[in-house]
TORKOL-4160 file (C-alpha; in steps of 0.2 Angstrom, whole numbers, padded with zeros to 4 digits, m for minus):
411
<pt num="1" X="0000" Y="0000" Z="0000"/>
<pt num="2" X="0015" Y="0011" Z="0004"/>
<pt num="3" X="0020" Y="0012" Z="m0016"/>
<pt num="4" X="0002" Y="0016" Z="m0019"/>
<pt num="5" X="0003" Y="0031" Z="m0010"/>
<pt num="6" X="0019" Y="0036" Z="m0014"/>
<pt num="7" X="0013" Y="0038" Z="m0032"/>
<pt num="8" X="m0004" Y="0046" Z="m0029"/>
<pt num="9" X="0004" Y="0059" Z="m0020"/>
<pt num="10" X="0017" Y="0061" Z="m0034"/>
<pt num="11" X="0002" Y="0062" Z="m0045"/>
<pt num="12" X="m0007" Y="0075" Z="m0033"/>
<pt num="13" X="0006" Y="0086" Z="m0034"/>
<pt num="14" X="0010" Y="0087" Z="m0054"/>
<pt num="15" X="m0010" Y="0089" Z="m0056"/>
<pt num="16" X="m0009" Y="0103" Z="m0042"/>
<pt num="17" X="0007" Y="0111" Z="m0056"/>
<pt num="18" X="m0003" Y="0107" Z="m0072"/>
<pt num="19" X="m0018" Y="0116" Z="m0063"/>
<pt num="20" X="m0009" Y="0132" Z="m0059"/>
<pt num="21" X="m0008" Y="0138" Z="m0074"/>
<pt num="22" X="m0026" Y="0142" Z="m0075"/>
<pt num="23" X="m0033" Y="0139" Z="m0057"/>
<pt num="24" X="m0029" Y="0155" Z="m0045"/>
<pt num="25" X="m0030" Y="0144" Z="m0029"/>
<pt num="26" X="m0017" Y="0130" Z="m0037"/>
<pt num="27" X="m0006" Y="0143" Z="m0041"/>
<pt num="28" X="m0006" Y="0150" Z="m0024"/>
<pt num="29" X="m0002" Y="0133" Z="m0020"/>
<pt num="30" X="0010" Y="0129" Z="m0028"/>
<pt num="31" X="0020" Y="0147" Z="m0029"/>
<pt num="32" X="0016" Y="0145" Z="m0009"/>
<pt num="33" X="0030" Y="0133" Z="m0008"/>
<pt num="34" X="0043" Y="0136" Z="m0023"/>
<pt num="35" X="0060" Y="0135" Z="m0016"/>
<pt num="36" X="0054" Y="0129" Z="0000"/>
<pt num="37" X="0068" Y="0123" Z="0009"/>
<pt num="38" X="0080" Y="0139" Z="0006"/>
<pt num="39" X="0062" Y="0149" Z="0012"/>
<pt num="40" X="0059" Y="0139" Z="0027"/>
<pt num="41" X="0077" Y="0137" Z="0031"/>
<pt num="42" X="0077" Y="0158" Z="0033"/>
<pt num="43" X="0061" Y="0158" Z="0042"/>
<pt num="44" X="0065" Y="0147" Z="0055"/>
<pt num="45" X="0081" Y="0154" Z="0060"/>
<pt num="46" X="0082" Y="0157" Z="0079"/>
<pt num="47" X="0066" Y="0145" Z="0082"/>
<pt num="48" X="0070" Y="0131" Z="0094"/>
<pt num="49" X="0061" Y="0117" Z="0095"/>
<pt num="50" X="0045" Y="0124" Z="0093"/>
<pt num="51" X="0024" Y="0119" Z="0096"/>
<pt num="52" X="0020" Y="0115" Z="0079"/>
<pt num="53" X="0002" Y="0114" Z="0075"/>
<pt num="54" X="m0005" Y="0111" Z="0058"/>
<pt num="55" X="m0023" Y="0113" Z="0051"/>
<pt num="56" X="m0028" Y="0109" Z="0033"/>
<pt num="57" X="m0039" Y="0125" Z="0031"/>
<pt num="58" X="m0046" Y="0140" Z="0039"/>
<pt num="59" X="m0059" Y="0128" Z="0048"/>
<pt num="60" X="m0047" Y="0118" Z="0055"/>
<pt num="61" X="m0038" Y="0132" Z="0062"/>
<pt num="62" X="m0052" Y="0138" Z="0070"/>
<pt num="63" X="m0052" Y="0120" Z="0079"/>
<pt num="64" X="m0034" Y="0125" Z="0085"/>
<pt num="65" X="m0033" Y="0139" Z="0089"/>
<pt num="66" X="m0041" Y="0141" Z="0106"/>
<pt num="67" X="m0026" Y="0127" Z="0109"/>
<pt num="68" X="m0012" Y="0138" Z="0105"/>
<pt num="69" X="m0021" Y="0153" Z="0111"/>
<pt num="70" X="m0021" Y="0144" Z="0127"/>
<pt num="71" X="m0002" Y="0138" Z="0125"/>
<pt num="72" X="0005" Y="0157" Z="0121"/>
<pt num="73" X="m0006" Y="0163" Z="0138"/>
<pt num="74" X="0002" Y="0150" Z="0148"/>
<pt num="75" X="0019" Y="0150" Z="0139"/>
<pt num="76" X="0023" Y="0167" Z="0131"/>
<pt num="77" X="0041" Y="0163" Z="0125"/>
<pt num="78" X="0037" Y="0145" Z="0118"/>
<pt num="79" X="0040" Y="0148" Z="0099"/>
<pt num="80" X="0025" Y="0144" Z="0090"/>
<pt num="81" X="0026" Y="0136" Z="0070"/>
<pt num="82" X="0008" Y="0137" Z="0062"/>
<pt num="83" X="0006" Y="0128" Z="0047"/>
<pt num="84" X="m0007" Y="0124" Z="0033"/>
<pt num="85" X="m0012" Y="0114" Z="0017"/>
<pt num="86" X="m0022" Y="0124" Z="0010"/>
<pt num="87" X="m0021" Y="0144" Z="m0001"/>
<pt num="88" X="m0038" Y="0147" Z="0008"/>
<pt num="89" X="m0031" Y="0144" Z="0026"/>
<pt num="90" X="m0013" Y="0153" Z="0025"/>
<pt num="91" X="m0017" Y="0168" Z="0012"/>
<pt num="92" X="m0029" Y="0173" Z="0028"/>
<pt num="93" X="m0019" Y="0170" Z="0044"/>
<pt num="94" X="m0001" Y="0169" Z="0037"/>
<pt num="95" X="0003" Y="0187" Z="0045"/>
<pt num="96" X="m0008" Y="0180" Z="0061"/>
<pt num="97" X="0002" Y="0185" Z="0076"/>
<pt num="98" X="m0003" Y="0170" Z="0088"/>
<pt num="99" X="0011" Y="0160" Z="0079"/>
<pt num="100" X="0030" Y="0166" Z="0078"/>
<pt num="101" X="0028" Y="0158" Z="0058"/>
<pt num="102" X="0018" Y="0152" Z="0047"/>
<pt num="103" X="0022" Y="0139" Z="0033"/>
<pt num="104" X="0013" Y="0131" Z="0019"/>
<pt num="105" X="0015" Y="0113" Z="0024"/>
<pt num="106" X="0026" Y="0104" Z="0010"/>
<pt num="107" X="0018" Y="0090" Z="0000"/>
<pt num="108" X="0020" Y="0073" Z="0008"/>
<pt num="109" X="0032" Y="0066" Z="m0002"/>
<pt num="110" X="0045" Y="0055" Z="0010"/>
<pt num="111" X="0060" Y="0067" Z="0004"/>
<pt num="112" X="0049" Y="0083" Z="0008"/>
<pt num="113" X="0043" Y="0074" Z="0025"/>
<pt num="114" X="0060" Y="0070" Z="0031"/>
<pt num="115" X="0069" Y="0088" Z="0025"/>
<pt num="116" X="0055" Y="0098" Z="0033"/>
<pt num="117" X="0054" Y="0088" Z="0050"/>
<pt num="118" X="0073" Y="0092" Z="0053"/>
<pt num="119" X="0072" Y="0110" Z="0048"/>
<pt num="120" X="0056" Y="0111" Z="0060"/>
<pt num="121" X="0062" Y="0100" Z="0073"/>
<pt num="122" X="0046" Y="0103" Z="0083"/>
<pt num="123" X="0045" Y="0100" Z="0102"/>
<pt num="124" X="0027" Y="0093" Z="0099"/>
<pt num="125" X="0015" Y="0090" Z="0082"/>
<pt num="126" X="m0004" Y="0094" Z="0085"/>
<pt num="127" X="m0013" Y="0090" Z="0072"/>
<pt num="128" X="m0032" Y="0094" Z="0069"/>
<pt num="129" X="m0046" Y="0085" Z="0065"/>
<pt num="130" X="m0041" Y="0072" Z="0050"/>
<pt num="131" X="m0027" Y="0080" Z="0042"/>
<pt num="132" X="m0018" Y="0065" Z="0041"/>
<pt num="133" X="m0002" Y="0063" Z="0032"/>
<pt num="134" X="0007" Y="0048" Z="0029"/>
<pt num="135" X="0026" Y="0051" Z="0027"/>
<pt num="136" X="0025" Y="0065" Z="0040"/>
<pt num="137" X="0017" Y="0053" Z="0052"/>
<pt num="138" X="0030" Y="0040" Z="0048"/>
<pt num="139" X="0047" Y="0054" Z="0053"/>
<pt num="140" X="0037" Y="0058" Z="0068"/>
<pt num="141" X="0036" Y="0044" Z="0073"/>
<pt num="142" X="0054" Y="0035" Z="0068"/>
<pt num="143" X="0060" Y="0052" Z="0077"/>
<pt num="144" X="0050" Y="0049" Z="0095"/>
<pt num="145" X="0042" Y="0065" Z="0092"/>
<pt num="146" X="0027" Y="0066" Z="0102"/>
<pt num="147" X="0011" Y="0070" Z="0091"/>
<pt num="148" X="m0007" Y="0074" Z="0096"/>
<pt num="149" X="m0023" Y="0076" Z="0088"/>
<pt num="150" X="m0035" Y="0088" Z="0094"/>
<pt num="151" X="m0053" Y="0088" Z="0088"/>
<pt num="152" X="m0050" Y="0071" Z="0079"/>
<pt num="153" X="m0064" Y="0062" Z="0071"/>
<pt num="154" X="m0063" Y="0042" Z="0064"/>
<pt num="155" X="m0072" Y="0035" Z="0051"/>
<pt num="156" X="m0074" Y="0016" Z="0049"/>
<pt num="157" X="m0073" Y="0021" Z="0029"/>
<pt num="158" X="m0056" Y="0027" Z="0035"/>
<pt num="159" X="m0043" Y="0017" Z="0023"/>
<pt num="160" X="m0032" Y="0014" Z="0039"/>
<pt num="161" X="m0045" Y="0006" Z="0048"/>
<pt num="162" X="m0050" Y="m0007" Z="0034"/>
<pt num="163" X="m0043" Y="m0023" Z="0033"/>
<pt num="164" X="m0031" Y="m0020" Z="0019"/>
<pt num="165" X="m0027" Y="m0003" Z="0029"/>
<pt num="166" X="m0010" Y="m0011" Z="0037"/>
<pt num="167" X="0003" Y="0003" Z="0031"/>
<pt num="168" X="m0009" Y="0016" Z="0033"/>
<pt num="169" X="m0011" Y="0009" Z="0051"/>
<pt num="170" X="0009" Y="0010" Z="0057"/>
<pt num="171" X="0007" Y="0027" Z="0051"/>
<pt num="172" X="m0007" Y="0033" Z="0061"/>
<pt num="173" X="0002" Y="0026" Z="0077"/>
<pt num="174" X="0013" Y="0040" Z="0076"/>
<pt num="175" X="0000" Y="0049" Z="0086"/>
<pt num="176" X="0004" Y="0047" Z="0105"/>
<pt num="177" X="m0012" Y="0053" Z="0112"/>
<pt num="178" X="m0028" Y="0058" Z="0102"/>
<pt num="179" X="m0041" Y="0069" Z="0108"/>
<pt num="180" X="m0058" Y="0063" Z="0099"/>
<pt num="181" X="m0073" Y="0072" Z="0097"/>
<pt num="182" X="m0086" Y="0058" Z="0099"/>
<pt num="183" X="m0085" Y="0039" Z="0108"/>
<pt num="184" X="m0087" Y="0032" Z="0091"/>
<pt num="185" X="m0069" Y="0039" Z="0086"/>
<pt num="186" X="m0063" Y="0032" Z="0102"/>
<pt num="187" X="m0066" Y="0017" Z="0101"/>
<pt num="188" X="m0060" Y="0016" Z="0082"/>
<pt num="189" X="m0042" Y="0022" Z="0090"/>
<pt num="190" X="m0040" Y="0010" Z="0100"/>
<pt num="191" X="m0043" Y="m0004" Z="0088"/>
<pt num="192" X="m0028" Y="0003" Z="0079"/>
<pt num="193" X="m0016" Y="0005" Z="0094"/>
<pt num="194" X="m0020" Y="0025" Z="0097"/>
<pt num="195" X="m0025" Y="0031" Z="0114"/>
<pt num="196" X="m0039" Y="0042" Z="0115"/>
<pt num="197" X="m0050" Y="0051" Z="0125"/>
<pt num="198" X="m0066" Y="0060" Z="0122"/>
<pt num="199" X="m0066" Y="0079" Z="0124"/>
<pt num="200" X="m0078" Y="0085" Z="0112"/>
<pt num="201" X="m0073" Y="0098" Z="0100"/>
<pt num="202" X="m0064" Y="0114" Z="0104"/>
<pt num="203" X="m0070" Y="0126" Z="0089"/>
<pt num="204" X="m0087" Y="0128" Z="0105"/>
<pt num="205" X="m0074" Y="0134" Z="0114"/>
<pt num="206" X="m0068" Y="0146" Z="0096"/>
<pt num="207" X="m0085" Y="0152" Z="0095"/>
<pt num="208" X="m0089" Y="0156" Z="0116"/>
<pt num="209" X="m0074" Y="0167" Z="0116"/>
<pt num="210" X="m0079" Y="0176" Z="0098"/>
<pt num="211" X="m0095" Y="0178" Z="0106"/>
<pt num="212" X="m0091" Y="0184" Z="0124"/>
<pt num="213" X="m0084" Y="0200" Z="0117"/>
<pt num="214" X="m0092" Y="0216" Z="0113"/>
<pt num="215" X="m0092" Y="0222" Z="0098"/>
<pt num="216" X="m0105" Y="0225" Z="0080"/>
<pt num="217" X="m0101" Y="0226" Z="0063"/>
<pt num="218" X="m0108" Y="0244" Z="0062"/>
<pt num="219" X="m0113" Y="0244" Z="0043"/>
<pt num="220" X="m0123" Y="0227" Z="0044"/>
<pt num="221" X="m0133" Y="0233" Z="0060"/>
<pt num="222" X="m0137" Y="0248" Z="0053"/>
<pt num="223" X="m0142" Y="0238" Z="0037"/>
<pt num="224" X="m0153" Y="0226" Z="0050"/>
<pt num="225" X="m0161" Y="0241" Z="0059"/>
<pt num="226" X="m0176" Y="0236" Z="0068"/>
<pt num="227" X="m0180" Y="0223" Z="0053"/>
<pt num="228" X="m0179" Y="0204" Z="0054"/>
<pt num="229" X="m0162" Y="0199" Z="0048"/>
<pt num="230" X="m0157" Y="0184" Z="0041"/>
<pt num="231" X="m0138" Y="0182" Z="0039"/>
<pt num="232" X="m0133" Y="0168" Z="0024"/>
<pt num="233" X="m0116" Y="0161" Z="0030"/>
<pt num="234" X="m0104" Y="0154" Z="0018"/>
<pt num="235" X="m0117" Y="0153" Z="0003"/>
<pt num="236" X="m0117" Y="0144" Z="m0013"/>
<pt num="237" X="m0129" Y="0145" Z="m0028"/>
<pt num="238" X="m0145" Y="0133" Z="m0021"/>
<pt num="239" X="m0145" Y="0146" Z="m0006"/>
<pt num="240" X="m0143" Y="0161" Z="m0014"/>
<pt num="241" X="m0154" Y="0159" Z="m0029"/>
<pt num="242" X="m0170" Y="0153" Z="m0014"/>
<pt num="243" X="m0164" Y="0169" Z="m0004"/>
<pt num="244" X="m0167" Y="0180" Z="m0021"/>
<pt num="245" X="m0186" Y="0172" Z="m0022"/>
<pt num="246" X="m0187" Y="0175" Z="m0003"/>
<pt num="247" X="m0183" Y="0192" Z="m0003"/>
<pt num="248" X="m0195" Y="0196" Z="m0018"/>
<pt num="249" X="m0207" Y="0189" Z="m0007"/>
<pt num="250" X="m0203" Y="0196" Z="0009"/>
<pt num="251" X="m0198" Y="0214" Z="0005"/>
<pt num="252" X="m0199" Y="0219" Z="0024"/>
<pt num="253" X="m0185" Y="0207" Z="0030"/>
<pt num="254" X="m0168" Y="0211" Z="0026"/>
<pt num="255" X="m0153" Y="0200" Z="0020"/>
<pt num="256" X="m0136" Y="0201" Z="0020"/>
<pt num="257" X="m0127" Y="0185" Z="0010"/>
<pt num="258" X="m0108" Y="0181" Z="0014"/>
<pt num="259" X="m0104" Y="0169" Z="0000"/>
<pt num="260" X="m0092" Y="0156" Z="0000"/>
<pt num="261" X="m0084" Y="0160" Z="m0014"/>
<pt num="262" X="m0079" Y="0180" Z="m0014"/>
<pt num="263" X="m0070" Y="0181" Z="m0032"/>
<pt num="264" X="m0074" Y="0197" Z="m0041"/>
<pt num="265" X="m0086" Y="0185" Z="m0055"/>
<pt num="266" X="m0095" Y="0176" Z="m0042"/>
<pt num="267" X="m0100" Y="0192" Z="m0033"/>
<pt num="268" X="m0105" Y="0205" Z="m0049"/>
<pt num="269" X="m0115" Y="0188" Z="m0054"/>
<pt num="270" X="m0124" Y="0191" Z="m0037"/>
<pt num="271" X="m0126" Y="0210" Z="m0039"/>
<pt num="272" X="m0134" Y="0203" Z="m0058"/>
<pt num="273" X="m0149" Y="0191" Z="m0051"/>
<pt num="274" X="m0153" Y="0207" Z="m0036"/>
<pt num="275" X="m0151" Y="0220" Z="m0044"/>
<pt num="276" X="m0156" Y="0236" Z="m0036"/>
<pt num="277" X="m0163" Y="0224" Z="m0019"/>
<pt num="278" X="m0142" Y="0224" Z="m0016"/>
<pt num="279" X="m0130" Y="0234" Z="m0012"/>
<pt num="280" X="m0110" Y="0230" Z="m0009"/>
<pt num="281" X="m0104" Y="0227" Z="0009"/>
<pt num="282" X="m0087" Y="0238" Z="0003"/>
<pt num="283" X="m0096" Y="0251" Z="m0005"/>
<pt num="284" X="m0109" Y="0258" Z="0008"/>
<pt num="285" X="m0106" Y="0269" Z="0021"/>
<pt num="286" X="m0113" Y="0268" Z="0038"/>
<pt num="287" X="m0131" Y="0275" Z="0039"/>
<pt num="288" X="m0132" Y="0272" Z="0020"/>
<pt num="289" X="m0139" Y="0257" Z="0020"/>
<pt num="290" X="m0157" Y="0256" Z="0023"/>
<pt num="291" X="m0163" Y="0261" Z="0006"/>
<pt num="292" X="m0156" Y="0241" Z="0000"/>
<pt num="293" X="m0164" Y="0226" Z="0006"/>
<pt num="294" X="m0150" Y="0213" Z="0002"/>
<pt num="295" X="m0131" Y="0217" Z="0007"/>
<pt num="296" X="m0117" Y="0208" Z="m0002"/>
<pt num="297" X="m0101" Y="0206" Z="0010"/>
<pt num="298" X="m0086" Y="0205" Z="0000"/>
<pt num="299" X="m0074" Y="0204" Z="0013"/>
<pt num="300" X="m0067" Y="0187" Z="0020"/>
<pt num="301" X="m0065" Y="0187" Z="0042"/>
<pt num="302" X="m0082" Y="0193" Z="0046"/>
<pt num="303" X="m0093" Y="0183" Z="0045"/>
<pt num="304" X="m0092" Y="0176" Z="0064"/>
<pt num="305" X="m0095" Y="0193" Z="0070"/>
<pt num="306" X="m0108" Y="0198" Z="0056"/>
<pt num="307" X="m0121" Y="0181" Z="0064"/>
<pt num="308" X="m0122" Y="0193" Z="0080"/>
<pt num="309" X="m0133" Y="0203" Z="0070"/>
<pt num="310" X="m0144" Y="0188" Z="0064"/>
<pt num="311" X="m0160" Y="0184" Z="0067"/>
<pt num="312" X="m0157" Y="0169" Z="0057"/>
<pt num="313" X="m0145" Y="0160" Z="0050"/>
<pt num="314" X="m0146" Y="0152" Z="0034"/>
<pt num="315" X="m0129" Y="0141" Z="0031"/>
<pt num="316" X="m0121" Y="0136" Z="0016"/>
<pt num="317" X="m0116" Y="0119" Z="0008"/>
<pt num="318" X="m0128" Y="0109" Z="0013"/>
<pt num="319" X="m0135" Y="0107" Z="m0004"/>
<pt num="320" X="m0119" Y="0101" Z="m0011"/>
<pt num="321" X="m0103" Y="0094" Z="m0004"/>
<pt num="322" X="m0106" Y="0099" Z="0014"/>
<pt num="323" X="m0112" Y="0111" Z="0027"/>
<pt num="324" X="m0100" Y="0126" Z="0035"/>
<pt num="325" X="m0097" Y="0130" Z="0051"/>
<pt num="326" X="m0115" Y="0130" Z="0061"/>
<pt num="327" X="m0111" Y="0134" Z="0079"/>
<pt num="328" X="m0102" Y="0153" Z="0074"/>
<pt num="329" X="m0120" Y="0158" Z="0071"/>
<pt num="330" X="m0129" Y="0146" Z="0085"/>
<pt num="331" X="m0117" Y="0151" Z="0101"/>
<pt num="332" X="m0129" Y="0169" Z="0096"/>
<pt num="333" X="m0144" Y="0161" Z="0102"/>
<pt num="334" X="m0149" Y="0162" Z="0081"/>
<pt num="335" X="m0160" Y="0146" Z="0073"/>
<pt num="336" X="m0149" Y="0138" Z="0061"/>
<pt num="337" X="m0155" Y="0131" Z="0045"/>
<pt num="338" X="m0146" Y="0123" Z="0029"/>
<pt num="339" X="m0148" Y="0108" Z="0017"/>
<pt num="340" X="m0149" Y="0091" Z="0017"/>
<pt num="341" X="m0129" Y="0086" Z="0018"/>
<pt num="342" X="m0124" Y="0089" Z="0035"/>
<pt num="343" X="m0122" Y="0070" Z="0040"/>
<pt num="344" X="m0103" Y="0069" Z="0044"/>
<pt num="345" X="m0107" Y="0085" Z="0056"/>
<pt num="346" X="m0108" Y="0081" Z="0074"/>
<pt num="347" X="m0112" Y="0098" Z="0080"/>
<pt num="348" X="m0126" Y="0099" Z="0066"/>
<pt num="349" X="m0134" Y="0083" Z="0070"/>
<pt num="350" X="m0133" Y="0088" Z="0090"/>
<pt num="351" X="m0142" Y="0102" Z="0083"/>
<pt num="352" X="m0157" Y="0096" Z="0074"/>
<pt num="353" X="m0157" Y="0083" Z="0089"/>
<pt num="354" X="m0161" Y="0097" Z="0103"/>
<pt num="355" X="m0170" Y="0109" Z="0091"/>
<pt num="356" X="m0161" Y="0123" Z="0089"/>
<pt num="357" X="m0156" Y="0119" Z="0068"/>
<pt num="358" X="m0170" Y="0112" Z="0055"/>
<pt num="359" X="m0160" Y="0104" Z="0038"/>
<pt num="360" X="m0172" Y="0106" Z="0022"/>
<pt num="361" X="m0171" Y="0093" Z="0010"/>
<pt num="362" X="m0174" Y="0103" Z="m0008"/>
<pt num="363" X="m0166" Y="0122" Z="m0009"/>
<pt num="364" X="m0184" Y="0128" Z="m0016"/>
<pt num="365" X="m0192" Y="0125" Z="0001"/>
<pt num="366" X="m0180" Y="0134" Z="0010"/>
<pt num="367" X="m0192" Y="0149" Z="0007"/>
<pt num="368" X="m0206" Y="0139" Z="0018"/>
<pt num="369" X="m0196" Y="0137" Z="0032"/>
<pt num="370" X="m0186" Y="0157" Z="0032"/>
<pt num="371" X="m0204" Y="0162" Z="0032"/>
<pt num="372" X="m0212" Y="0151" Z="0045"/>
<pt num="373" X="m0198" Y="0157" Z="0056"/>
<pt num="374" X="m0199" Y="0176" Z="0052"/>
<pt num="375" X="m0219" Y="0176" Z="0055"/>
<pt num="376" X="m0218" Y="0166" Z="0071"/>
<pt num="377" X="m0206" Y="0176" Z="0085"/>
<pt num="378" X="m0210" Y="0163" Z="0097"/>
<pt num="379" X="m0204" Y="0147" Z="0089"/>
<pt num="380" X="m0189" Y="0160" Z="0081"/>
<pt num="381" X="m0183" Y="0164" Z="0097"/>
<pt num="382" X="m0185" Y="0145" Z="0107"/>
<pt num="383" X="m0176" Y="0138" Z="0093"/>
<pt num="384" X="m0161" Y="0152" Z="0096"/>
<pt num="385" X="m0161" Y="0147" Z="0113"/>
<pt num="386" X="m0160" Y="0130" Z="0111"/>
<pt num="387" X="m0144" Y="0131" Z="0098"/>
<pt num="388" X="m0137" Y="0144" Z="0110"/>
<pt num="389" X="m0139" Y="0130" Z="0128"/>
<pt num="390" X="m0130" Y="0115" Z="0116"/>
<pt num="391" X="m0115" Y="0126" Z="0111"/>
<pt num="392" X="m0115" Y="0133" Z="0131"/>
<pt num="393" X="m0116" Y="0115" Z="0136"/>
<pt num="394" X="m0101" Y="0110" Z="0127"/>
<pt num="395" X="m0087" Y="0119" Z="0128"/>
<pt num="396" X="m0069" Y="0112" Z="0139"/>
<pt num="397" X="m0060" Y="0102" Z="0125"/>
<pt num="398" X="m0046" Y="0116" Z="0126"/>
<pt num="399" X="m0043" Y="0115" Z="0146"/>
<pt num="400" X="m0044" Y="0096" Z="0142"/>
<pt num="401" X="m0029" Y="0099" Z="0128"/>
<pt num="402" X="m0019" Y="0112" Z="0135"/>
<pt num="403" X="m0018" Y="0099" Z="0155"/>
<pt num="404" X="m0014" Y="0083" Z="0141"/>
<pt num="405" X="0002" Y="0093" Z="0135"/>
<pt num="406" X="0006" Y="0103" Z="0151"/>
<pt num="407" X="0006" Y="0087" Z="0163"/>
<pt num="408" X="0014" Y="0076" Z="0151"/>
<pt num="409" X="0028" Y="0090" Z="0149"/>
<pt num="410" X="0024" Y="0091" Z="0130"/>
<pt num="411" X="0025" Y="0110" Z="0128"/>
C-alpha cells in the first residue's frame, strides 16, 4: 500500500502544477511553496524546537486555535510554527500574530517529510481534525516526536481502519495521544493502537470566546435596523438563488449573504440576479444602507461577528458537498437552518437533535421554512435558545488539551 501512496501523492502534486496555470487557488499553491527549503530554512532561524500545529484549512484552524491561544497565555516565550495545506487557510492567517511563523506545509512526499521535519524539529506536532499525512506521520514517529490530535474524528470508511489498511495503520500510530470528538472515534483508536480520550470539539470553545466579546459590525446593524435579519453564512448558488425568491417575497426582512466563494465574478453575478434589492458590503457607508434590502459582504473574516446581528441564520453547503461552520451563528442564540448534507457534522446533528437547527431537503423550500420562522417570534426565538444552551453546554476540549500537554511535559 506504501507504493500506492507514494505515487498518488506524486500524482497530486503534478495535477496541483498542471492546474496552476489556470486555477488561482493552485497557483497559490504551488508558488506557496517554490524554493521551500531555502524559504523555510530563513524563516525558521532562531526558532528552537518549537509547538508545531498544523490545520488543513481556515476551519481547522479555528479548531486549534483556542489550543495555542491557550499555550502562548500559559507560555509566552514558547515559539510557535503554524502551518497549513491549504491557499484558503494561509493567504488569511499567514501574517496572524498568535504564531512566531507560518508555513505552507510541503507536500507529503517521503523526501519533503524527512527535509521539513529536521528543519522544523518541533517539540510537539498537533494536528487537527483528519489531516492525516502519511510520510510525516512515519518521521514523527521514527523520530519519537510526540504528536497529538485535537478535535480528531474516525471514520470506519477510513482506509487505515480497513482490513487492507495495514501501512496506513503504522502510520497513524505515530499519534501518542488523540483527543476525539465523539465515543465512536474512540473506540475506532484503539482498535488501531492510538489512545484516545473524548473531549468534544474545541472550535465551541472558538465560538464562546468570539462571542463573549463586545463588539458589531456597524454597517450590517445599521443595514438590519429594527428589521428581521437573516444572515446567509458561507453561501453557494441553491442558497442564494432561494434567498433571491425570498426576498422578492418578503420585502420587509432584510438579508445580508456572505458567500463562500468572494472572487470578483462570483459576486457581480450576485449583484446581476438582485439587482437594485443589493448593495455591496465595501461600497456603503454607515447609515447608507437602509434604502437596500439585500447586502453583499465582500470581505473574508467577518462573518463570525456579522451572525451577532442575525435573526437567522441560513448556512451554506448543505446542498452540495457539505455544510460550513454552524455553531459561529448558533453560540448567538440564532436558529440555524441549511440543506440536506450535513451527516458527517456532529455539531449539526446535536443540533437538529435538541431543536435549535432544521436541515431542508430541496433548496426551493427553504423559502417555507425562512418564512415560518420570520412570521412566528415565538418558535424563532425558542429555537435560538435551544442552539445557544448546546453550544454553552459544550465547551472544555481546550482545558482538556492544554492539561494533556502541560502534565505530560509536552509543551
Amino acid at each position: 500500500m506504501g507504493f500506492f501512496y507514494q505515487v498518488a501523492i506524486f500524482f497530486y502534486g503534478l495535477i496541483l502544477r498542471l492546474a496552476s496555470f489556470f486555477n488561482p487557488k493552485a497557483k497559490l499553491w504551488v508558488s506557496g511553496r517554490k524554493d521551500w527549503r531555502m524559504q523555510y530554512a530563513e524563516k525558521l532561524r532562531g526558532i528552537e524546537r518549537p509547538i508545531w500545529l498544523h490545520s488543513a484549512s481556515l476551519g481547522e484552524f479555528e479548531q486549534g486555535r483556542p489550543v495555542l491561544e491557550a499555550l502562548r497565555k500559559r507560555f509566552p516565550k514558547a515559539p510557535i510554527v503554524l502551518t497549513f495545506f491549504s491557499p484558503s487557510g494561509f493567504e488569511i492567517r499567514k501574517e496572524w500574530d498568535g504564531a512566531d511563523v507560518v508555513l505552507y506545509l510541503p507536500l507529503d512526499t517521503q523526501k519533503n517529510a524527512v527535509d521539513f521535519i529536521k528543519l522544523l524539529n518541533p517539540r510537539v506536532a498537533i494536528f487537527v481534525k483528519y489531516e492525516f499525512w502519511m510520510n510525516l506521520l512515519g518521521v514523527l514517529k521514527g523520530k519519537a516526536i510526540p504528536t497529538v490530535l485535537v478535535s480528531g474524528i474516525f471514520r470506519s470508511s477510513h482506509v487505515f481502519l480497513k482490513p487492507y489498511g495495514g501501512w496506513f495503520r503504522s502510520k497513524m500510530q505515530a499519534f501518542s495521544h488523540a483527543f476525539m470528538q465523539n465515543e465512536e472515534s474512540c473506540v475506532l483508536a484503539s482498535e488501531i493502537g492510538v489512545s484516545a480520550e473524548l473531549s468534544g470539539d474545541t472550535r465551541f470553545d472558538r465560538v464562546l470566546d468570539i462571542a463573549s466579546h463586545s463588539f458589531s459590525v456597524e454597517i450590517v446593524k445599521t443595514f438590519k435596523g429594527e428589521s428581521v435579519c437573516i444572515v446567509a453564512g458561507s453561501s453557494w448558488g441553491p442558497e442564494e438563488k432561494a434567498l433571491l425568491s425570498f426576498a422578492k417575497e418578503n420585502p420587509s426582512v432584510k438579508v445580508v449573504i456572505v458567500p463562500h466563494e468572494i472572487g470578483e465574478g462570483h459576486l457581480q453575478q450576485i449583484e446581476a440576479s438582485y439587482g437594485k434589492m443589493i448593495s455591496r458590503f465595501s461600497e456603503v457607508n454607515k447609515g447608507k444602507t437602509e434604502s437596500s434590502q439585500v447586502l453583499l459582504v465582500d470581505q473574508m473574516g467577518l462573518l463570525s461577528r456579522i451572525f451577532r446581528e442575525a435573526d437567522i441564520a441560513l448556512i451554506g453547503g448543505g446542498f452540495g458537498a457539505g455544510i460550513h461552520n454552524t455553531l459561529e451563528a448558533a453560540v448567538y442564540g440564532v436558529p440555524v437552518v441549511f440543506g440536506p448534507n450535513y451527516k458527517k457534522f456532529i455539531e449539526a446533528k446535536g443540533l437538529i437533535a435538541n431543536g435549535g437547527a432544521v436541515s431542508v431537503q430541496e433548496p426551493h423550500k427553504l423559502i417555507n421554512v425562512l418564512e415560518a420562522l420570520v412570521n412566528d417570534d415565538v418558535q424563532r426565538k425558542e429555537m435560538g435558545a435551544k442552539a445557544k444552551a448546546y453550544v454553552a453546554e459544550r465547551s472544555g476540549a481546550t482545558l482538556q488539551v492544554v492539561s494533556y500537554l502541560v502534565e505530560n511535559e509536552l509543551v
